[in-house]
C-alpha atoms as a printed R data frame, in Angstrom:
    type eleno elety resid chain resno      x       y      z
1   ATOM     1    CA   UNK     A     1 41.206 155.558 41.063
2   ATOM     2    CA   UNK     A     2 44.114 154.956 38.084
3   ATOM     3    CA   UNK     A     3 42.529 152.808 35.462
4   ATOM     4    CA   UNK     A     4 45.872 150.595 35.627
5   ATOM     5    CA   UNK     A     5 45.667 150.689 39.490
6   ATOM     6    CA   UNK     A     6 42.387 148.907 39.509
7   ATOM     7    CA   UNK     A     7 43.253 146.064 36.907
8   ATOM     8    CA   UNK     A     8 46.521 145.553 38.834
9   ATOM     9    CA   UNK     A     9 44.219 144.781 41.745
10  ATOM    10    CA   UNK     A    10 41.766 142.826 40.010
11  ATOM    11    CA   UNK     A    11 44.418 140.508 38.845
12  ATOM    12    CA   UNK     A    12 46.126 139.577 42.105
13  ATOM    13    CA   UNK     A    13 42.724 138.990 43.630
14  ATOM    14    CA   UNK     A    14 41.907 136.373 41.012
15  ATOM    15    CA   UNK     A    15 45.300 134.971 41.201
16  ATOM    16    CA   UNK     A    16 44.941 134.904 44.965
17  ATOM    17    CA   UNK     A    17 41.729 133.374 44.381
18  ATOM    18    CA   UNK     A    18 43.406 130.963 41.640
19  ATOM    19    CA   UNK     A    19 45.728 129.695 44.232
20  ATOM    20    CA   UNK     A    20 43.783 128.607 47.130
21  ATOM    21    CA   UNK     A    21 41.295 126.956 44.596
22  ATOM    22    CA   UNK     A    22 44.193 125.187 43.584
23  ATOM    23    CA   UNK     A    23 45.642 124.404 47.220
24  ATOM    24    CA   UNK     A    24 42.100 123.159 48.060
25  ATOM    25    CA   UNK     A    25 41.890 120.835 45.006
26  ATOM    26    CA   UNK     A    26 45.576 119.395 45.797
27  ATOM    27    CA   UNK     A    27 44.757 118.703 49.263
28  ATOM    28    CA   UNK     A    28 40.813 117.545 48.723
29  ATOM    29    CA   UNK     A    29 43.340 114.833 45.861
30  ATOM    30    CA   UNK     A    30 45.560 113.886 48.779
31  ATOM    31    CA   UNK     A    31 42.836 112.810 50.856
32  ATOM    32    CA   UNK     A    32 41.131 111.165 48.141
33  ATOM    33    CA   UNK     A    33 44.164 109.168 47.543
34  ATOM    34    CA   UNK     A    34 44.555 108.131 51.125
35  ATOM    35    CA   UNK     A    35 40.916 106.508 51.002
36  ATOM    36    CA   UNK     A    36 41.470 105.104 47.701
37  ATOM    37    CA   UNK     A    37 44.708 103.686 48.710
38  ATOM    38    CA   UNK     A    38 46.677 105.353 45.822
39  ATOM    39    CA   UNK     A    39 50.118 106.772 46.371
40  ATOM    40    CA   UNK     A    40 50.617 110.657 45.706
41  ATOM    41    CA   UNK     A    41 51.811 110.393 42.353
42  ATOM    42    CA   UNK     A    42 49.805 111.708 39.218
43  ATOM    43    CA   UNK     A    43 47.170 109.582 38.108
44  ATOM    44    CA   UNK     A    44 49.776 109.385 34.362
45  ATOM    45    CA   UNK     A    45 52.283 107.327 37.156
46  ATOM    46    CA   UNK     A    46 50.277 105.399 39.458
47  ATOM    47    CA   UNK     A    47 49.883 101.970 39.376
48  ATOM    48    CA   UNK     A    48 47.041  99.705 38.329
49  ATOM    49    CA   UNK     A    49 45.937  96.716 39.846
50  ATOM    50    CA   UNK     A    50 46.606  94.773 36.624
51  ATOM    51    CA   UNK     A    51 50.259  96.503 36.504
52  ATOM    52    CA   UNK     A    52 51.293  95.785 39.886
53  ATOM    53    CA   UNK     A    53 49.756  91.855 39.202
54  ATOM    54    CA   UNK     A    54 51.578  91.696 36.198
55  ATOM    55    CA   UNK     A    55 54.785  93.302 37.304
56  ATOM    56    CA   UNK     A    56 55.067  91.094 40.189
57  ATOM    57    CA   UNK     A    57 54.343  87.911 37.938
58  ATOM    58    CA   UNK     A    58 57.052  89.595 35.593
59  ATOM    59    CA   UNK     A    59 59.348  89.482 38.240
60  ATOM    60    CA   UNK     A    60 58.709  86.247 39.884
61  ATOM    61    CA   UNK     A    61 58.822  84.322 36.573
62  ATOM    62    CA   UNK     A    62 61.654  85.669 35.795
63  ATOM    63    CA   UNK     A    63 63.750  84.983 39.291
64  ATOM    64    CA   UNK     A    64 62.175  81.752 39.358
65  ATOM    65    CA   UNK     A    65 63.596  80.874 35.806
66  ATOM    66    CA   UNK     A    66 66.174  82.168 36.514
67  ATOM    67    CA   UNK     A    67 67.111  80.336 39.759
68  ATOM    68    CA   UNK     A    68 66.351  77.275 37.931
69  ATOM    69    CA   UNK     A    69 68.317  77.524 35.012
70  ATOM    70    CA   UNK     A    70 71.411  78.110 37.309
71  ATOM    71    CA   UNK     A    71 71.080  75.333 39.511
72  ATOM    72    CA   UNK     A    72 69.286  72.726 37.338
73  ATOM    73    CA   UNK     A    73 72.309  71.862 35.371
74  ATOM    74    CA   UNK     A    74 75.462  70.373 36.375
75  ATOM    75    CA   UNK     A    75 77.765  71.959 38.516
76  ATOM    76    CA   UNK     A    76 74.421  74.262 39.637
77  ATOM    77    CA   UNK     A    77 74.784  73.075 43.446
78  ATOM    78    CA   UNK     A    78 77.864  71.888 43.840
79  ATOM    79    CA   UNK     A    79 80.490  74.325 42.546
80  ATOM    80    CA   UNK     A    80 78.170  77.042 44.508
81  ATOM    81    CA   UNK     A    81 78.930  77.699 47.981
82  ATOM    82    CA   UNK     A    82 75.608  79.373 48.646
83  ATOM    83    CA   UNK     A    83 73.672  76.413 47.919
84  ATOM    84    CA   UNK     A    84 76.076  73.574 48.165
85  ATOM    85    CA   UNK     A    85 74.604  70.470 49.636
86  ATOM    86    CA   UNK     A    86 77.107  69.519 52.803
87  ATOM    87    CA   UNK     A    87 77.101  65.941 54.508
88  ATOM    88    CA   UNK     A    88 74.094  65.329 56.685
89  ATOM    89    CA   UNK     A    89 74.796  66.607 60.277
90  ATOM    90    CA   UNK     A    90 73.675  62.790 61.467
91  ATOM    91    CA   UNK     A    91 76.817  62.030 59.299
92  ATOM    92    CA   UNK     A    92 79.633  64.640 60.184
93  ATOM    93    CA   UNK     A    93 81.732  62.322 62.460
94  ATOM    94    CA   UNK     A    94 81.575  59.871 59.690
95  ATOM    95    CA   UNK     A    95 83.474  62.449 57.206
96  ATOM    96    CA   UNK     A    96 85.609  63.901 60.094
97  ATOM    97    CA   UNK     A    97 86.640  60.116 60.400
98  ATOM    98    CA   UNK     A    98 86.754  59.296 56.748
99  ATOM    99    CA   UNK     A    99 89.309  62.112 56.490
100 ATOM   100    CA   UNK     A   100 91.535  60.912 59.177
101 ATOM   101    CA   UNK     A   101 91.165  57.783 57.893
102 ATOM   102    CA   UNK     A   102 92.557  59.754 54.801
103 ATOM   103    CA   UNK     A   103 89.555  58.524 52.450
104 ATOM   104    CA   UNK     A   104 88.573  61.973 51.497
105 ATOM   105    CA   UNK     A   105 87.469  60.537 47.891
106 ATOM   106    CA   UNK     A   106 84.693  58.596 49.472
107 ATOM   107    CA   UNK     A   107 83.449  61.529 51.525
108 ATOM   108    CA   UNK     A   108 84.027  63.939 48.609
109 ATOM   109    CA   UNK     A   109 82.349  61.310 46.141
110 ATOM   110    CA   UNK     A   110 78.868  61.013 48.545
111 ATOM   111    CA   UNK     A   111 78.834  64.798 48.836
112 ATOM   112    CA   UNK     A   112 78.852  65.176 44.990
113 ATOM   113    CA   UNK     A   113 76.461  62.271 44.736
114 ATOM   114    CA   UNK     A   114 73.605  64.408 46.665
115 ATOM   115    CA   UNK     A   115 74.591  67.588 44.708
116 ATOM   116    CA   UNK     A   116 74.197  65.789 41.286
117 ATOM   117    CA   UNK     A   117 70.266  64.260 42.020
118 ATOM   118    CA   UNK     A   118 69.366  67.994 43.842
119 ATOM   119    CA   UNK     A   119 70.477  69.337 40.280
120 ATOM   120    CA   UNK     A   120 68.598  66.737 38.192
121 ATOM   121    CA   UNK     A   121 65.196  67.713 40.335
122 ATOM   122    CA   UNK     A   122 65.320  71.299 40.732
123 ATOM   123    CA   UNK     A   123 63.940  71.476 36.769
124 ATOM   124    CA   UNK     A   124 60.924  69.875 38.217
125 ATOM   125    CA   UNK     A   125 59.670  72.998 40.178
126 ATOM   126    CA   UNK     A   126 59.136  75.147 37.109
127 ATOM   127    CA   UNK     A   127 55.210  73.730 36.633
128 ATOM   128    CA   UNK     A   128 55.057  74.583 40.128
129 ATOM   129    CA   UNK     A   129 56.029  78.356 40.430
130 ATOM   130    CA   UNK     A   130 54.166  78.904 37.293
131 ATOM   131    CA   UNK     A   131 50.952  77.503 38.996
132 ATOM   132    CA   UNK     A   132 51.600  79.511 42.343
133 ATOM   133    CA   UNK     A   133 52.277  82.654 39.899
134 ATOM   134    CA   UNK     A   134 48.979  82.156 37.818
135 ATOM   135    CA   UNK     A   135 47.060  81.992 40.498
136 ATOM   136    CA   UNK     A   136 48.283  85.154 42.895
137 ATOM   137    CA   UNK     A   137 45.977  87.681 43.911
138 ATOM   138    CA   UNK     A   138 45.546  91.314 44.002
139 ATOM   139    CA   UNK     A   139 45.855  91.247 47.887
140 ATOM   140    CA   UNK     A   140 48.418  88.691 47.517
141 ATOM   141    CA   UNK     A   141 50.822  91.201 44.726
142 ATOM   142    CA   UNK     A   142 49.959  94.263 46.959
143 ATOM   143    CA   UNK     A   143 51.295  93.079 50.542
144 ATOM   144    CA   UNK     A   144 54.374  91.499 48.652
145 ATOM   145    CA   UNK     A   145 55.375  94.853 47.224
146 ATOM   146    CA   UNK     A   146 54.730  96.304 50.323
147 ATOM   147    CA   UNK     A   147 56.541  93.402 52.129
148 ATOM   148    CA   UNK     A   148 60.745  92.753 52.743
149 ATOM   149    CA   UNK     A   149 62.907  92.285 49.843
150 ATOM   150    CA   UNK     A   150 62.043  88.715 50.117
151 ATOM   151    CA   UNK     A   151 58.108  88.374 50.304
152 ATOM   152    CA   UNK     A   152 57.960  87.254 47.296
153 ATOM   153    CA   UNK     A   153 59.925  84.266 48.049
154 ATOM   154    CA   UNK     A   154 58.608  83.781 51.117
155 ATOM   155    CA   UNK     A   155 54.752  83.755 49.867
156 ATOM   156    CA   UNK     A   156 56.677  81.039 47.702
157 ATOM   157    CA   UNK     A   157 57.481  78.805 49.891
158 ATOM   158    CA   UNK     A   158 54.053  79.370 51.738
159 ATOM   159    CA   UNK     A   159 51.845  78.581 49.315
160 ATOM   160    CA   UNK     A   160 54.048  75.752 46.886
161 ATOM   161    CA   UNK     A   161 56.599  73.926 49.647
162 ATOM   162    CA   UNK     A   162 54.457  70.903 50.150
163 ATOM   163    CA   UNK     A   163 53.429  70.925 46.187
164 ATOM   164    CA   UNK     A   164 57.228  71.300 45.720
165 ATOM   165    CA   UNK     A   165 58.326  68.367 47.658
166 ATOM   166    CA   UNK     A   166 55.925  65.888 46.156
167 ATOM   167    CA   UNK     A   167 56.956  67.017 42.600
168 ATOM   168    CA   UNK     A   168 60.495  67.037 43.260
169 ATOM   169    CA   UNK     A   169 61.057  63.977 46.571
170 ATOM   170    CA   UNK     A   170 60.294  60.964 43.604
171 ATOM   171    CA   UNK     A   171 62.798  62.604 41.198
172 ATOM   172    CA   UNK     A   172 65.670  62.861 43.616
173 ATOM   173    CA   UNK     A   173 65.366  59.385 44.630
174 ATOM   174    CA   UNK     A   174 65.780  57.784 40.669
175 ATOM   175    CA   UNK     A   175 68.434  60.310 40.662
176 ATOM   176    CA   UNK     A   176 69.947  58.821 43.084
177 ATOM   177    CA   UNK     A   177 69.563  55.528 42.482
178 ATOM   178    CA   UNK     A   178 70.528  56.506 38.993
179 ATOM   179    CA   UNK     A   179 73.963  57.688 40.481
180 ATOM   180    CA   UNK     A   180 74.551  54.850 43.253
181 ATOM   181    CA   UNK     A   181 74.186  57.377 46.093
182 ATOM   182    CA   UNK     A   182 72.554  54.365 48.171
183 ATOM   183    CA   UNK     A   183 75.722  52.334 46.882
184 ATOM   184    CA   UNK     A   184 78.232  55.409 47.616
185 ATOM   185    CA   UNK     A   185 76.521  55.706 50.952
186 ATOM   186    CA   UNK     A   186 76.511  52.106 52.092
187 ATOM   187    CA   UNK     A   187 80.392  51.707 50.551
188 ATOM   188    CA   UNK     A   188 81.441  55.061 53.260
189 ATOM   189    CA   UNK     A   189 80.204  53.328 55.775
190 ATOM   190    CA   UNK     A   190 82.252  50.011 55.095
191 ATOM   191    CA   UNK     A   191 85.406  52.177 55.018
192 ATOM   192    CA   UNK     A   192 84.845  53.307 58.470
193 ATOM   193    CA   UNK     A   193 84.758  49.225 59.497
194 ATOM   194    CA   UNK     A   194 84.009  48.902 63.489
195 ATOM   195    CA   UNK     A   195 83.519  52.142 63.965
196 ATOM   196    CA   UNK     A   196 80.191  52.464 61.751
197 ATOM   197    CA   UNK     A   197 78.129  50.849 64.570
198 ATOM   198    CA   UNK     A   198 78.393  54.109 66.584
199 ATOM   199    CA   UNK     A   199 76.863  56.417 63.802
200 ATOM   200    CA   UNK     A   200 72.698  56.378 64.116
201 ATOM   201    CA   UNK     A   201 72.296  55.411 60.164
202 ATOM   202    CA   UNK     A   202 68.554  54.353 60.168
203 ATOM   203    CA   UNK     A   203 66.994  57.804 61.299
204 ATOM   204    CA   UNK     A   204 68.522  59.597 58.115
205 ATOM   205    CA   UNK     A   205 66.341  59.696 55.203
206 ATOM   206    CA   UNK     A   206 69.005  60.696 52.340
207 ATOM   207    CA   UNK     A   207 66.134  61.159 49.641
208 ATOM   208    CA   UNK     A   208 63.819  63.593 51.680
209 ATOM   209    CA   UNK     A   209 67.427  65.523 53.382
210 ATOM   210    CA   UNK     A   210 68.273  66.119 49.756
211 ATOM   211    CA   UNK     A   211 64.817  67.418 48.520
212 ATOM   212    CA   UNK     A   212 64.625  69.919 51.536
213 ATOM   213    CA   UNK     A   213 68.241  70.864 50.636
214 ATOM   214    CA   UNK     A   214 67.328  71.722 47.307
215 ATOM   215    CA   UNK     A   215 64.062  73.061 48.459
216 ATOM   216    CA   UNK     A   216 66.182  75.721 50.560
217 ATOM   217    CA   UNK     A   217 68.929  75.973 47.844
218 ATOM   218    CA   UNK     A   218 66.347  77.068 44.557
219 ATOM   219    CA   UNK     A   219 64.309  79.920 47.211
220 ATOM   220    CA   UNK     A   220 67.691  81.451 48.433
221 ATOM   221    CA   UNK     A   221 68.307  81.747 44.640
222 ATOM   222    CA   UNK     A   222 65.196  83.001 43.687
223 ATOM   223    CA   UNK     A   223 65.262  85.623 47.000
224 ATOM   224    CA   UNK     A   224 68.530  86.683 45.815
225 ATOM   225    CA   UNK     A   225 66.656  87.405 42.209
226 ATOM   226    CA   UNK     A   226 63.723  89.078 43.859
227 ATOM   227    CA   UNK     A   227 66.100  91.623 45.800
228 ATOM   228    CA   UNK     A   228 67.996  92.495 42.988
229 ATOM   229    CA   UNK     A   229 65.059  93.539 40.711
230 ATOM   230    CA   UNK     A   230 64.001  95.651 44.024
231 ATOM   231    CA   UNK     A   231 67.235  97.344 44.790
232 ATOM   232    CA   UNK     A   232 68.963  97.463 41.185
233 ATOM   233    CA   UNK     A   233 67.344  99.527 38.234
234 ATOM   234    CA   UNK     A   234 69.574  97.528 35.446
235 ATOM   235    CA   UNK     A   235 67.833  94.365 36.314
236 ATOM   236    CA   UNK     A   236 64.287  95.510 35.449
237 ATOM   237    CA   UNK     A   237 64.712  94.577 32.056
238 ATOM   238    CA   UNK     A   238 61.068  95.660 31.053
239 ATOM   239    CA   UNK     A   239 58.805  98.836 30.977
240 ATOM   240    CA   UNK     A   240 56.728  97.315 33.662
241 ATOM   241    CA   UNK     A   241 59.121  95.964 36.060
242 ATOM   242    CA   UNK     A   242 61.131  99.618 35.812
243 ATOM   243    CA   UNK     A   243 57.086 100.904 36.827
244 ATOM   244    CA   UNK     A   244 55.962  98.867 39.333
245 ATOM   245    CA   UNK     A   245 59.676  98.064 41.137
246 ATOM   246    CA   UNK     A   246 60.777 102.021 40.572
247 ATOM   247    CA   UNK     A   247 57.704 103.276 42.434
């Protein structure tokens, strides 16, 4: 047989033989993957447990900061109709009165009165999240990557709404005794003379309706931060967020 016949053969049976090596190794690495629990990526691109901890602390610490630094200042909940604390549904026919009445000032002046102590306490939460984010697992990181766009806001309020209240319920009531909300509240009521008596006033607890308002307000904020370093590459500011939210 032609010299340069037979090495022409000899070469496409060890590149035969190169390939299926090769197909068997990629597919014996897929399956090692799937019981490992990596993804399919190369190993240069896959994620670590410490990276997808510390990405996901990355990220919460920084929608959580930044969720209070826009509402714990003033104008934080009130000039934001997202979050905006509205009059108590126990008091609605006492504004829709109020207004007829035309005393819209003393409506609008309560209303303001709960959105200023709700900003003065939402700074309190800060030791809080930092606590719940110190102390988040690797099981706890991996199902909230895994999870909706908000599972990290929802393990939030999980794990920190009953720490959050006590921090927060004794601030929001010497803010608002610091800005006469029981005096603003008790002065509405006056202005609606006779009719007062039919409005059930002792069930309403303004202090704890404005912590859980505020409560609600700062994790819509922080969801809203959370879903945006998900879905938008220019908010991962950092080489690990742009890893373990780009993967």
């Amino acid at each position: 047989m032609n010299p340069d016949r037979i090495r022409f053969s000899t070469c496409m049976i060890v590149c035969v033989y190169c390939t299926a090596v090769a197909d068997t190794h990629a597919a014996w690495s897929d399956v090692f993957r799937l019981f490992t629990g990596e993804s399919s990526q190369s190993t240069s691109s896959a994620l670590t447990n410490s990276e997808m901890i510390n990405g996901l602390k990355e990220a919460l610490s920084n929608g959580t900061q930044s969720a209070i630094n826009n509402l714990g200042r003033t104008d934080g909940f009130f000039k934001n109709p997202k979050v905006r604390i509205p009059m108590p549904e126990s008091l609605e026919k006492v504004e829709k009165a109020l207004r007829k009445l035309k005393q819209d000032k003393t409506a609008d002046e309560f209303i303001l009165s709960m959105n200023r102590a709700a900003e003065q306490a939402v700074p309190e939460a800060a030791s809080i999240f930092s606590d719940t984010i110190r102390s988040m697992s690797f099981d706890n990181a991996k199902s909230i990557l895994q999870g909706p766009d908000d599972a990290a806001t929802q393990y939030f309020r999980r794990s920190s709404k009953d720490r959050l209240t006590e921090k927060m319920l004794p601030i929001v009531k010497t803010s608002t005794s610091a800005v006469g909300i029981t005096a603003k509240y008790k002065h509405m009521l006056d202005k609606m003379g006779p009719l007062s008596s039919l409005v059930d006033t002792k069930s309403l607890d303004i202090d704890q309706y404005i912590t859980n308002k505020a409560l609600d307000g700062l994790f819509k904020m922080v969801a809203e931060e959370e879903k945006l370093i998900r879905n938008d590459p220019a908010a991962r500011t950092t080489t690990l967020l742009k890893k373990v939210f780009g993967t």
